[in-house]
N, C-alpha and C positions, 0 to 999 in steps of 0.2 A: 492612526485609525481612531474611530472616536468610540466612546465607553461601550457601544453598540457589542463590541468584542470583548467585552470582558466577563467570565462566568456568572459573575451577580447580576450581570443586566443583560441577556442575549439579545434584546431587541432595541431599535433605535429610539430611542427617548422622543415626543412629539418637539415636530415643530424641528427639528434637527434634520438638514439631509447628509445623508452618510456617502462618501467618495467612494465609487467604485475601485477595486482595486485589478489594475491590469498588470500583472508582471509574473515574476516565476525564476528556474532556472536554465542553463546551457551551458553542458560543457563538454568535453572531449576529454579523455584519459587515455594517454600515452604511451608506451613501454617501452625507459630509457637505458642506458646501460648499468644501474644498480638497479632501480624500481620502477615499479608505474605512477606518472607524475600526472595534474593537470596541464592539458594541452591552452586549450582555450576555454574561455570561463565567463561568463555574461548573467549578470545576477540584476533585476532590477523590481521595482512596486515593492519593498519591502522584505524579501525573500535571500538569504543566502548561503551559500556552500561554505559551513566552516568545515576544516582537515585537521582534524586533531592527530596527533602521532601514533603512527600501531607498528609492531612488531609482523604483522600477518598482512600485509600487503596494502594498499590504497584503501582509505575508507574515507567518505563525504557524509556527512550530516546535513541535511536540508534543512532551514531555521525559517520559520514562518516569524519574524520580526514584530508582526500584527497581531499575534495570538490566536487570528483566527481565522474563518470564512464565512460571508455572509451572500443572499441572493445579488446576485448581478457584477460579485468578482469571476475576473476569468484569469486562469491559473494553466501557463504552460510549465513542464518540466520537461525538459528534451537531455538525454544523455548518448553519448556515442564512446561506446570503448573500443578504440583501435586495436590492431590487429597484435595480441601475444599480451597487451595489457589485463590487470586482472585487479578487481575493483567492484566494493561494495557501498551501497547508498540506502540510506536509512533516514533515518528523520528525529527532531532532538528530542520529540513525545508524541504520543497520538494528535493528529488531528481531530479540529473540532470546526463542526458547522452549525451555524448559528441559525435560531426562525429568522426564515422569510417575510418581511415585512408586508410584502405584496407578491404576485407568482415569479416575481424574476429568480433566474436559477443560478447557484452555483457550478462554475463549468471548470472543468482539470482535466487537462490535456498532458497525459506524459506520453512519451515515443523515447524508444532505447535502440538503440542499435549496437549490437555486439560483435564485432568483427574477426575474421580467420586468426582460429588460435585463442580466442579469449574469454575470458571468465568473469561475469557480472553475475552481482544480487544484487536486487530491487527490492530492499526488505523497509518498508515503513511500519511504524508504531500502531498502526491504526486510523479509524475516521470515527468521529463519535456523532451522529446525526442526532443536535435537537430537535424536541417536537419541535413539528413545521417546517424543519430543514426541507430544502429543496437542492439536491444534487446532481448532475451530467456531468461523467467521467468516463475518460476511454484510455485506454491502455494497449498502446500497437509496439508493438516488438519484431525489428527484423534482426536474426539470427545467420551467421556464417554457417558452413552445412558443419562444421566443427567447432562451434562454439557451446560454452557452457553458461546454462544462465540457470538463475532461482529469482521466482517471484513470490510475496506474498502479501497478503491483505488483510484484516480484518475487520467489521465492521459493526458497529454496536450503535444499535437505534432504541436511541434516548439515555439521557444520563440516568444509568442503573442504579447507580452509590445514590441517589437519592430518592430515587424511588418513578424518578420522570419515566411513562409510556410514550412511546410515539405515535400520537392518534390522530395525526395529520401530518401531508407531506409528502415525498418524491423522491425515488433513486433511478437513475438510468445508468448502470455499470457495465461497460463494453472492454471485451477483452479480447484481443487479437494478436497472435504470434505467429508468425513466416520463419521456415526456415528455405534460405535461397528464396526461391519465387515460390515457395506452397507451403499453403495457410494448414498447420499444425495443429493448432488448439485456437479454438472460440466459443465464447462464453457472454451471453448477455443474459444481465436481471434487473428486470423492470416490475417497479412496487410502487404503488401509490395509495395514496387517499388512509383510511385507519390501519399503516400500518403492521402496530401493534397486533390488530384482531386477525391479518392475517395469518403475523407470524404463528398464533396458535394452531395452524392448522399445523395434522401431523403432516400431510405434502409439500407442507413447505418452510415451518420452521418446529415444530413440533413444540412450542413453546421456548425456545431460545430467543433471547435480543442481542443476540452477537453472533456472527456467521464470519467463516474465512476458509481463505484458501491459501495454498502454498503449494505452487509448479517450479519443478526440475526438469529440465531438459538436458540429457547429457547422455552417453552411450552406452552408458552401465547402469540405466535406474532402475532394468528389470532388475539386475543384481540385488540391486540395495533394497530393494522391496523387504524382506526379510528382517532385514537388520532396522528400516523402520521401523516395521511392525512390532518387535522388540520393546525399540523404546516409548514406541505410544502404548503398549497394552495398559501403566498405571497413569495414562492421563486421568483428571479431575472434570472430562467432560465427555461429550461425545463425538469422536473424530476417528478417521477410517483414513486408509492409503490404498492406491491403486497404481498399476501401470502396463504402460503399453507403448510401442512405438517413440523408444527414446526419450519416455515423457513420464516421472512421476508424478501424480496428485494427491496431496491432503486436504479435506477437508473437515468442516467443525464447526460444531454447535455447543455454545455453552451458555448460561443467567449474566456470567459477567467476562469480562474482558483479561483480568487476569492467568485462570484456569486454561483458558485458549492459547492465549501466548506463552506459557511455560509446555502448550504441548506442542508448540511450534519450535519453543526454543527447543526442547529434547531431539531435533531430529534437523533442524537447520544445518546446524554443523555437519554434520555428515554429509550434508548434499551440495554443501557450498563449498568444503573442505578447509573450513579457518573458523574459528572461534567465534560468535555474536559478538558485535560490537559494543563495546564499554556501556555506551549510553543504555541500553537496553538492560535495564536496572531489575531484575525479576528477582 
């Protein structure tokens, strides 16, 4: 990828055209007679699944090779965990997307499939949207009527630590989970143009530049409601749980991206049932 990707310079130097980038990842996880292993594994444009060693079950790091994303890459991630496997995927640090040079969009495509018997988390570091980023991203999850999954996101518009707003730009973030044939949870946010000045509204961001969310689906999350709620009451920001219908939600509002993800990490474990993965340095 050319400098265009790297934090001192987000945007294409003139006179320089920059390679779209087409790739991502696909793979399948397993469940063999000690552990759950990679089945099949398809890594290309830059992007790949390292497996570092865990004690607590499968775990995949997604490595964006490039550093980054800019308008008019297009970004699949596709995972399938077979049926009794049990396996978590993460990312080696927050994502970052870079201004758009012109309106072409950054587009990320992940689709999971968790199959009878098994246990996935889709937990990445984050997205950090420069000013002027431009993103489309959707998120479709089909679920076994017994499988356990945790998702989480969170998203910080404009580089904070330095003081950058996002006073221009685009998010289209679609969220869709099946379990069997019916659609359980959907969520779409769509924000454009100064998005900064909207986040100030109390309706919608009440002055936060980082929003996230974190879904549990699994048969006992009214249960764990409680014991959540526990361990978020000293978070450092502002963030609420909820549940209903096999399905726990957190959400959050905080200034920076830190404060958020240690209140993510307080309660991750509990719903995924294994430790945060190493990478995730808090």
């Amino acid at each position: 990828m050319f400098a265009a990707t790297l934090p001192s310079d987000p945007s294409p130097r003139p006179g320089l055209a920059r390679v779209r980038v087409v790739g991502g990842v696909r793979a399948s996880l397993n469940e063999g007679p000690r552990c759950t292993a990679i089945g099949q594994l398809h890594e290309s444009g830059g992007y790949r699944l390292m497996r570092p060693r865990s004690d607590h079950g499968f775990e995949g790091v997604v490595i964006n090779t490039g550093g980054g994303m800019v308008g008019g890459d297009q970004i699949t991630l596709h995972v399938s965990a077979e049926a009794g496997s049990r396996g978590l995927i993460t990312t080696q640090s927050a994502e970052r997307v870079y201004r758009a040079a012109d309106l072409s969009e950054t587009r990320v495509d992940t689709r999971l499939r968790v199959g009878a018997g098994a246990n996935l988390a889709w937990l990445p570091q984050g997205t950090i949207l420069f000013d002027g980023a431009r993103l489309t991203r959707r998120l479709h999850v089909d679920l076994a009527p017994d499988a356990h999954f945790l998702a989480g996101e969170m998203l910080v518009f404009g580089r904070t630590a330095s003081g950058e707003r996002m006073a221009k730009g685009s998010l289209r973030d679609v969220w869709r989970v099946f379990r069997g044939d019916r659609l359980i949870y959907a969520d779409t946010v769509r924000i454009e143009g100064d998005i900064d000045a909207q986040l100030q509204r109390p309706g919608i961001g009440g002055g936060a530049r980082v929003v996230g969310v974190l879904l549990a689906v699994r048969p006992d999350a009214l249960d764990l409601l409680g014991l959540v709620r526990d361990r978020l009451a000293g978070a450092a920001c502002r963030i609420a749980a909820s549940a209903w219908d096999d399905m726990l939600i957190v959400r959050g509002l905080a200034d920076r991206l830190e404060p958020l993800a240690q209140g993510f990490a307080a309660v991750a474990p509990l719903l995924m049932g294994r430790p945060l993965p190493r990478v995730w340095s808090l």
